[in-house]
C-alpha positions, 0 to 999 in steps of 0.5 A: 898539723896532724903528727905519727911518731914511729919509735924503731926499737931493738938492740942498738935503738937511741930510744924506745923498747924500754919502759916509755923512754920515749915518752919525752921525744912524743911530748915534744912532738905532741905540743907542736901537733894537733894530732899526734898518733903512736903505739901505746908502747911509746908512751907506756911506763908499765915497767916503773910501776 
């Protein structure tokens, strides 16, 4: 199964637009996909280093 994980982000968004917050949702996601597609920014924890 091939997966996009499209993360809205801005004020009042659950998750995503903040250093990789997202990253949980998509690992989630990814173990159950053979493909799993979404913006660098998802998964991008730039911030924590």
């Amino acid at each position: 199964m091939n997966t996009v994980f499209i993360v809205p982000t801005g004020i009042g968004a659950a998750i995503g637009g903040d250093a990789g917050d997202a990253t949980p949702a998509f690992k989630l996601i990814a173990s159950i996909s053979d493909i799993a597609i979404t913006h660098p920014n998802v998964v991008n924890a730039s911030d924590i280093n």
